[in-house]
N, C-alpha and C positions, 0 to 999 in steps of 0.2 A: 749176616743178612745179605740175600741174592742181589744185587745190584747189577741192570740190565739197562743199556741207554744204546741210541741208533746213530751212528755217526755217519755223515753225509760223504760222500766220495765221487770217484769218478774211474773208469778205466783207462789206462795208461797206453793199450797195444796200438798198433800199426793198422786201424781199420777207419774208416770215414766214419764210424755211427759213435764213437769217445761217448761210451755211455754213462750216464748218471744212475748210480748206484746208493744203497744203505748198508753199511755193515751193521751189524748187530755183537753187540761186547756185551758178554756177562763176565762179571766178577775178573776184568781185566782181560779176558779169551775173546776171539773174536769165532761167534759161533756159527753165524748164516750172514749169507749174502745176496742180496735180490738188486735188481734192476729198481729205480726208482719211478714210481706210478704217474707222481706228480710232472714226469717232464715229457713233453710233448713228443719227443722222440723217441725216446728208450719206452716211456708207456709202458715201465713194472716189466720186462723181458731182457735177458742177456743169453748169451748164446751157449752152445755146448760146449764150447771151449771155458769160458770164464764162468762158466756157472761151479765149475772144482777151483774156482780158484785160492779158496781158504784153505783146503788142502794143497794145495800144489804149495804154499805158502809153509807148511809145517810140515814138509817132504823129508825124508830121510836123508836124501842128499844133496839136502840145502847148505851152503856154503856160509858157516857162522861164524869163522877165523879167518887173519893171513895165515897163506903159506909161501913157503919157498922152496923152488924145487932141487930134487937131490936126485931125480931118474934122469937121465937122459930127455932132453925136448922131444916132448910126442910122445911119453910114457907115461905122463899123469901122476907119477908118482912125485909126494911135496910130505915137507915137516910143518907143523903148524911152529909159528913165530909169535910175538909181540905187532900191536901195532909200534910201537917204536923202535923197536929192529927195522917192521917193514919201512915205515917212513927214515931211516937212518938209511937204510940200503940203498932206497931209492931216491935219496937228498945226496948221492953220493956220488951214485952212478951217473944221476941225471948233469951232476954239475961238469963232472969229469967229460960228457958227451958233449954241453958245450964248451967248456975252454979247448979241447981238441977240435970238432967240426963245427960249429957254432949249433945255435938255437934252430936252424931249420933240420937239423938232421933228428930230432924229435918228430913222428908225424903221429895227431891226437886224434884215434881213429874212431871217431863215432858213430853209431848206427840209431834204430828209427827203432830200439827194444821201447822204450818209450816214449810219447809224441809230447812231453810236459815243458812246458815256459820255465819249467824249475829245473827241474830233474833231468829233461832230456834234451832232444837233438834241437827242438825250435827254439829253445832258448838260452841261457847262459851260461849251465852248465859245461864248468873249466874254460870256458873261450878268453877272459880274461885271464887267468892264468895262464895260460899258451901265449897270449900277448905279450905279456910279461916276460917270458924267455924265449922268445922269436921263435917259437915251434912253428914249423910249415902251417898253412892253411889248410884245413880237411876239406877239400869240396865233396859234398854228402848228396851225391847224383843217382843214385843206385835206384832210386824209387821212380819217380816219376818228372824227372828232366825235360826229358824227350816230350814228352805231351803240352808240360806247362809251357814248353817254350813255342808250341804248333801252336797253344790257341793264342798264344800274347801275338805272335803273328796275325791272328786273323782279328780277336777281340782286344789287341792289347794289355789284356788278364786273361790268367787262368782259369779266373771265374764264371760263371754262370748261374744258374738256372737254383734256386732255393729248392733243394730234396724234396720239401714237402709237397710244392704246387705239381707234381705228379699227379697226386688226388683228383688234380685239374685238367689233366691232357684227355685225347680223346684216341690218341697213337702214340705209344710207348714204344722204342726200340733200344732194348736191353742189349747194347753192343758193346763185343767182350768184355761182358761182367757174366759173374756167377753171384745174381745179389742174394741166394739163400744160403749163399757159405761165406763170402765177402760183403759183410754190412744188410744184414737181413729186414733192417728197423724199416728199411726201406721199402719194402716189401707190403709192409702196410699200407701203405699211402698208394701204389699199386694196387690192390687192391679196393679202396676204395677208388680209383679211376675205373677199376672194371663192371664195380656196382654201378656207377653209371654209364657205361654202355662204351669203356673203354679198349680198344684192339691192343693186346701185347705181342711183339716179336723178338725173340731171343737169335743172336745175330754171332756166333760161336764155332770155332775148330772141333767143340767138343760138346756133345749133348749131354749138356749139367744137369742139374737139379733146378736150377732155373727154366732151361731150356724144357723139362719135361713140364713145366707150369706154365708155359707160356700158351700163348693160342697157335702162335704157328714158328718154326724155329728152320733157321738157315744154316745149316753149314757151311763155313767160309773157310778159304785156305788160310794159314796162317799169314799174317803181311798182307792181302790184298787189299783192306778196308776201305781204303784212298778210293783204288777203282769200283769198289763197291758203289762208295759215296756220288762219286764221280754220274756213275749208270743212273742211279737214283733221281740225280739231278736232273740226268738226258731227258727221263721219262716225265718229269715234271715240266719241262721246258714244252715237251710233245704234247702234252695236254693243257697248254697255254696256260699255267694255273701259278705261274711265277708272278711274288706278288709286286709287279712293277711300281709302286709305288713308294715302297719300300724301298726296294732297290735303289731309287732315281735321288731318295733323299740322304739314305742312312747306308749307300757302301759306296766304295772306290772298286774298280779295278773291274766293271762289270762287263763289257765289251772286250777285250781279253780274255775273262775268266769264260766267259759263254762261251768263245770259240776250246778251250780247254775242254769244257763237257759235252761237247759236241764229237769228239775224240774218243769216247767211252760208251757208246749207244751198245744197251742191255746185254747184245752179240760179242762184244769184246770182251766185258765184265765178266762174261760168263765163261771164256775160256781163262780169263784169269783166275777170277776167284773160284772155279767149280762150283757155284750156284745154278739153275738151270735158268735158261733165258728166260723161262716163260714165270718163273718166280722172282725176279727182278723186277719186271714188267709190272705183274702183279702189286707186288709191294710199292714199286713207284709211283703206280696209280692209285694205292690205299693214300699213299702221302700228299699226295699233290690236291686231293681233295678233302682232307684228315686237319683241322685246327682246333685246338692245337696240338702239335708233335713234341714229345716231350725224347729227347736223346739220353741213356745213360751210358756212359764210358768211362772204364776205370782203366789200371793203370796197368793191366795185361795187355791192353791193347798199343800197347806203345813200346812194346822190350822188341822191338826189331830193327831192322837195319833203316826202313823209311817211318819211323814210330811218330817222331814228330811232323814228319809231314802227313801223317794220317789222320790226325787232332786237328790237323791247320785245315784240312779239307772236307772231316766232318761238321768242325765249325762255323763252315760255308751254307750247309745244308738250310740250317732258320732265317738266313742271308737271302736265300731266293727263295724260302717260302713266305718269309714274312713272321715265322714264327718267334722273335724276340718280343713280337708285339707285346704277346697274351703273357697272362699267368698258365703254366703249364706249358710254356712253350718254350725251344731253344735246347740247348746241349747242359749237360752236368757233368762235370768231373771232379772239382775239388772245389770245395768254398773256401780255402786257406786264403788266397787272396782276400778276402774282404774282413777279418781280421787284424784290426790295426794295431798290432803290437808288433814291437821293435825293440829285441833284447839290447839294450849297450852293453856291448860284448868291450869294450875302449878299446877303439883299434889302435887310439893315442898311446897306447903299451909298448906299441912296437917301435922298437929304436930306431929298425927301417924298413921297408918291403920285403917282404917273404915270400916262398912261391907255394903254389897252390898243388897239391897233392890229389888226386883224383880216386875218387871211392871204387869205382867199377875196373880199377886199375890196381889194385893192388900187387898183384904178381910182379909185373910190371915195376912198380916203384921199390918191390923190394930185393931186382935183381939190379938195381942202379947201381954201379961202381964209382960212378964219378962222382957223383952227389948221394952218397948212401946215405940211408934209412941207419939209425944207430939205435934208435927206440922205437920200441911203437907201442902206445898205450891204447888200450881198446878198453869200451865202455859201450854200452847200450848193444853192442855189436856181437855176431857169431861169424864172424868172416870164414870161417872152415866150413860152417853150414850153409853160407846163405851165399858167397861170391862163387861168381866165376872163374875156370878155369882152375878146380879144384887143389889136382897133383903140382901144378907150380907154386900156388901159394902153399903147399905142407912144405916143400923145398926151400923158400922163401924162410918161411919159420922154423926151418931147423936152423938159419944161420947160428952159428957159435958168436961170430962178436953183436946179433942181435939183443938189445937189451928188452923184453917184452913183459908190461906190466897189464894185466885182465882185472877190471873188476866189474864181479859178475854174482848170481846168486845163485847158478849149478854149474856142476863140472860137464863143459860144454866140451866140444873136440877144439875148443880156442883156447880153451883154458887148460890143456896139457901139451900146447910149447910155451905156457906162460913161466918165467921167474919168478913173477909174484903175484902174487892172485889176493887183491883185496874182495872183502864179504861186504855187498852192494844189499840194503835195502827192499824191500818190495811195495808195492802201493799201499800198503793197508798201514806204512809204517813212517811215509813222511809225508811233508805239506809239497802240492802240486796245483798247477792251473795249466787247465785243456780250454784246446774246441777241435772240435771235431770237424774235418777236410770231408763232411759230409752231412753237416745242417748246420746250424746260423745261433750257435749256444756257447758262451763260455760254462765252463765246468768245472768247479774245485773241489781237492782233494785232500781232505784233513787227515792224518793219520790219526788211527783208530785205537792203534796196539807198538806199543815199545818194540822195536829192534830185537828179533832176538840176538843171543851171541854177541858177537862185535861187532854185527856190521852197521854200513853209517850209509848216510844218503849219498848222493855222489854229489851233492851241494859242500855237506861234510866234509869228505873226502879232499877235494881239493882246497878246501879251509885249513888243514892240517897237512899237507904237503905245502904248501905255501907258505907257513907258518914254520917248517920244519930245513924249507931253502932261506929261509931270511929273511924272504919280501917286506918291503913295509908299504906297497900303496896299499889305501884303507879301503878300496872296491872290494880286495879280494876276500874280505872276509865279511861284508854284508851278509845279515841273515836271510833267512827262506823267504819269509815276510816285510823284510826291505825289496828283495829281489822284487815279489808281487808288487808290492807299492809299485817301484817303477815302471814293469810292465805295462801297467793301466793308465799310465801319466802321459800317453802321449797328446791328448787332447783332442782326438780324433771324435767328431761328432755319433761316432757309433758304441763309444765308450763312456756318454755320459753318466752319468749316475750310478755306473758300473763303480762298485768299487771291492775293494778286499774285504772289507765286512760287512757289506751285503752278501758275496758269495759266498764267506764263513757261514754267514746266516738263513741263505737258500740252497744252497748247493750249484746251485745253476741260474745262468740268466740270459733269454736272448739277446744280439747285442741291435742296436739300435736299427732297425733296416724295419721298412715297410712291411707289413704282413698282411697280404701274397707277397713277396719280391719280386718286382718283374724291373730284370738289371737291366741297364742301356737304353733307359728310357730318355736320357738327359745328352745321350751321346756315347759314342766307344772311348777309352780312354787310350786311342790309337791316334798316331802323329797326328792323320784325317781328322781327327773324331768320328770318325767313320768304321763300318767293317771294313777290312782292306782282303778282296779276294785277293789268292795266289797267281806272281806272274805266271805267263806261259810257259810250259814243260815242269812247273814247281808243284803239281797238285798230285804227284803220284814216285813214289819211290820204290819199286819191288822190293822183296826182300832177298837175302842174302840166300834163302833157300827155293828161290822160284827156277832157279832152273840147276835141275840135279843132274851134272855132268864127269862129278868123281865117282870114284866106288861106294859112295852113300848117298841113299834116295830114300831113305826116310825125314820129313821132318819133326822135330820131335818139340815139343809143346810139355811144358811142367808147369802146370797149375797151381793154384792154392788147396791143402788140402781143407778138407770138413773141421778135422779135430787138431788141427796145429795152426798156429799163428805164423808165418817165417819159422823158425827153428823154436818156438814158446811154445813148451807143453809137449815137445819132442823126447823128453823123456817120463811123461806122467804114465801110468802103468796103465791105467783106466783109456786113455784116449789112446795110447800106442796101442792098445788091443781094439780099440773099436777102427781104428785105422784099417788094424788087417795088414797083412803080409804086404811087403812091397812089391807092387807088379807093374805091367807096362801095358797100354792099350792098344789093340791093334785093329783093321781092318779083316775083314775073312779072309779079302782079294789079297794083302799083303800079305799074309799068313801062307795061304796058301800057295803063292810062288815061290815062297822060301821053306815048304813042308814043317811049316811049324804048326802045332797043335795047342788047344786050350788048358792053360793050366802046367804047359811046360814050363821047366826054368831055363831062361835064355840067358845070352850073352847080351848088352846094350852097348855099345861100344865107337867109337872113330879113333880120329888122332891123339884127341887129348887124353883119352882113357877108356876105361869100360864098367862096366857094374851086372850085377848077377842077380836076375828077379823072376820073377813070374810072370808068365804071360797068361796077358785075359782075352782073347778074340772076341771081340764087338763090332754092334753096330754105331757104336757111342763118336768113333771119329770117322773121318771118310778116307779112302783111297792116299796113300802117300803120308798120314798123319800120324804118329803114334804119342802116347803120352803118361807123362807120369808124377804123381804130385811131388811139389815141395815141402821143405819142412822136417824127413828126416834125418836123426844125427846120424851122420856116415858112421862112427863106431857102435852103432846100434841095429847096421845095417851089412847086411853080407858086404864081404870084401872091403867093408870100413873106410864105403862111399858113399855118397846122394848123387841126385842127378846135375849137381852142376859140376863131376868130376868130368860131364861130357862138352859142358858150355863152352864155347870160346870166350876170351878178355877180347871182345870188338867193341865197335862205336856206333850207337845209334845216327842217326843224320843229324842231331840237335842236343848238343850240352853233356855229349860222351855217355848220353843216358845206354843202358846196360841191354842185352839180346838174347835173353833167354829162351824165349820163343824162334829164334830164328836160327838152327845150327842143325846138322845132317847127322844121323847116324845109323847102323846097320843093326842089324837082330840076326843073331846065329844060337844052333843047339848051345850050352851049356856043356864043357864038358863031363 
């Protein structure tokens, strides 16, 4: 007898819109998978990425055993083992790394493969375990640092503006985002602002797919945003339309910050950013008469060298128009702030202070001699795909006294300098709780379909390494569903009545917040309680590529691709062909001074390295701009690179956040 039931779920990736989903199980299979109708965001849609996701799930080169490797590091070649070999090996290894350098020479490197309170980086997954044997601290900065740290400066939170009340705005500016490839849900709500008679402006290095939807789209240099913002403000100031009342009551720092914007009139802006003065002007005067302005900025726009001070100064913008007032009005970037969950990772574990390890830093931490790196366990993470400054971390990973443990669910280019490679889980297969860093929903995720093979959640996972070094405190083996319980107990008034079996039983829930939300009505949760503009000289940081005085003048900008998630779904056969050949985008004028032609294969190249692609001559970026997405696996790619073999390991100006957008390099024939 066919036995077909709908099980409730949630997507797991690295995107603001953490969508609510139904799988569909017949006869124990899990057959389709659709977006869930019922929830206000997702509205029945998922994207081209997660829409194969039941296949990518049942891949051929799905990772369903430990192994342990018998190639040489960085040959991929592995025996399949026991999990009790594997956990023997590594209860062995692990003990022998601290009685020799203690517990910090462990660094537990986790990435943003999944955004789950169970399972992944926001919550406690292994962090009490690493307590427990004084492993370094992971600081997990890689994403978006640099931003949250420019608005806490201006907002005190990273928060803002509820997704939705977009519907509400009357002036949309889509700055650096690409929201029909990064968080599309959003898109709707867009949309219904333009049925009522909404202005959109796509604000971009690179003319997206957004940008070609918009009504009117700026090319910007990479890094200039600040002074953009800056101009903006000039022109609103010039047409007396700053909402002084606002000002006088709900910010700090106003008579300094004016004389700052007064530094930046349209003329200046425009040899900075490469906007033309007369589109500056323009757009300043849409704004200054335009309520409400609704801002969106994600987390591209903040990978350069003044990243956070460019958050800190767009944040300023609904400061002097007044636009915090309204629903639809003010800046978006991440709703994680208003999220009142707080994993007890017990830092009470740690016998003493440990130092903190830095994610955007890896090469770096792992060519330390004095304090070396003895292990490094990676989880959620593709650090060969997705870090900076590529060629040093492969060097880094061949160390011989490296001990390197991957658990992962495909053989990623991480997972062949791994020792041990445990078989990680995928969503469809354990319990999990979301919200999504891009509207106002918790979101829970029941597994639908048994594990194939052996592999185990990464809840699991460290239940039975734990188990298998001796531990006996009793946190570490709390279930999936204790974990949840906790999560939800903080007693924060936006979690009332939120509990685990309600969201077993809905799938989703908003959490307690006004609908419209219009934040900062009660005050900024800043020392002030005030906005606090930026002092003088603090509202503009160039970037690292604004003035091109070595033998590279190109800036090179890597985006999100269409059909990859970061490195997810970089090897599905179906999306890696709809990607297309890997190529690099050029200007005709840059092309042309350097006699390159469309369609050649070039050299991409500087210091750190080089890579071999295709060139596409467009008009898609401007003058001095060239680009090319992220996402693929360098062994899947000529010369057995991606484009962060070109990135520099630098420091944003705030919380070490990462500068992928901000690094020089040259385009030559191919030989």
């Amino acid at each position: 007898m066919t036995r077909e039931l709908n099980v409730l779920g949630a997507c797991p990736l690295d995107c603001p819109d953490t969508c609510s989903w139904v799988v569909t199980v017949k006869d124990g299979e899990a057959v389709r998978l659709r977006g869930n109708r019922e929830n206000p965001y997702t509205r029945g849609a998922l994207c081209v990425k997660v829409n194969r996701y039941l296949e990518h799930a049942k891949a051929a080169d799905r990772i369903l055993h430990p192994m342990r490797r018998v190639g040489p590091k960085g040959s991929g070649r592995f025996e399949r083992i026991s999990w009790d070999e594997a956990l023997d090996e590594i209860a062995e290894r692990l003990t022998s790394i601290i009685d020799e350098y203690g517990g910090e020479a462990i660094w537990p490197y986790q990435g943003t493969g999944t955004l789950g309170y169970i399972q992944g980086e926001t919550g406690e997954a292994g962090r009490r375990l690493w307590n427990a044997l004084g492993a370094s601290r992971h600081d997990l900065n890689i994403c978006s640092r640099a931003g949250n740290l420019g608005l806490q400066h201006t907002n005190g939170t990273p928060g803002g503006m509820d997704p939705e009340t977009f519907a509400q705005s009357k002036l949309i500016l889509l700055w650096g985002t690409n929201t029909l490839t990064s968080g599309h849900h959003l898109w709707k709500f867009i949309q219904d602002a333009r049925a009522d008679g909404a202005h959109v402006v796509a604000i971009d290095p690179i003319r997206t797919r957004t940008a070609d939807q918009a009504d009117e789209y700026l090319a910007i240099r990479p890094g200039t945003d600040a002074a953009l913002a800056l101009a903006l403000m000039h022109v609103v100031l010039d047409e007396g339309a700053e909402d002084r009342d606002y000002l006088e009551n709900h910010t700090t720092g106003w008579e300094d910050f004016q004389r700052e914007i007064r530094r930046y009139p349209p003329s200046v802006a425009a040899e900075i950013t490469g906007i033309p003065e007369k589109d500056i002007r323009a757009l300043g005067v849409r704004l200054a008469h335009t309520r409400p302005t609704g801002i969106r900025a994600t987390m591209g726009i903040q990978r350069h060298r003044g990243g956070g001070t460019a958050m800190r100064t767009i944040a300023c913008i609904p400061g002097v128009t007044g636009d915090w007032r309204y629903p639809g009005g003010g800046v978006a970037y991440s709703t994680s702030a208003y999220v009142p969950i707080t994993a007890d990772t017990r830092p009470d574990l740690l016998a003493k202070p440990v130092r903190s390890l830095t994610m955007t830093r890896l090469a770096e931490g792992l060519e330390d001699t004095v304090n070396p790196v003895k292990c490094l366990w990676v989880y959620g993470a593709n650090p060969m795909g997705s870090t900076s400054d590529q060629n040093r971390i492969r060097r880094g990973l061949l160390r011989d006294d490296l001990f390197t443990v991957v658990m992962e669910q495909f053989p990623t280019d991480t997972v062949d300098y791994a020792d041990i490679v445990l078989p990680a889980t995928m969503q469809i297969e354990h319990f999990d709780l979301h919200a999504g860093y891009g509207h106002m929903y918790l979101v829970w995720n029941e597994p639908a379909v048994p594990p194939p093979g052996e592999c185990l959640s990464t809840t699991e996972t460290f239940r039975r390494v734990a188990r298998r070094l001796g531990l006996t405190e009793p946190s570490l083996y709390d279930s999936d569903l204790e974990i949840a319980e906790q999560l939800l107990s903080s007693g924060h008034p936006a979690l009332e009545g939120i509990t685990v079996e309600r969201l077993r039983r809905e799938g989703w829930v908003r959490m307690n917040y006004p609908d419209p939300f219009v934040p900062f009505t009660e005050g900024f949760p800043t020392a002030s309680g005030k906005l606090e503009f930026p002092p003088a000289g603090q509202a503009y940081v160039e970037p690292f590529t604004a003035r091109a005085e070595g033998p590279y003048k190109l800036t090179l900008v890597t985006p999100a691709a269409h059909t990859f998630l970061n490195t997810t779904f970089g090897n599905n056969p179906e999306l890696v062909r709809r990607a297309g050949t890997p190529a690099i985008m050029i200007s005709e004028k840059d092309a042309a001074d350097r006699g390159l032609a469309d369609g050649q294969r070039v050299r991409v190249f500087n210091d750190n390295g080089e890579m071999t692609m295709e060139l596409r001559v467009t008009d898609r970026v401007g003058a001095g701009v060239v680009a090319t997405t992220k996402g693929n696996w360098p062994k899947l790619s000529p010369g057995g690179v991606n484009a962060n073999v070109l990135v520099d390991e630098r420091d944003a100006d705030m919380g070490r956040g990462a500068v992928y957008h901000d690094n020089f390099v040259e385009i030559a024939p191919a030989p």
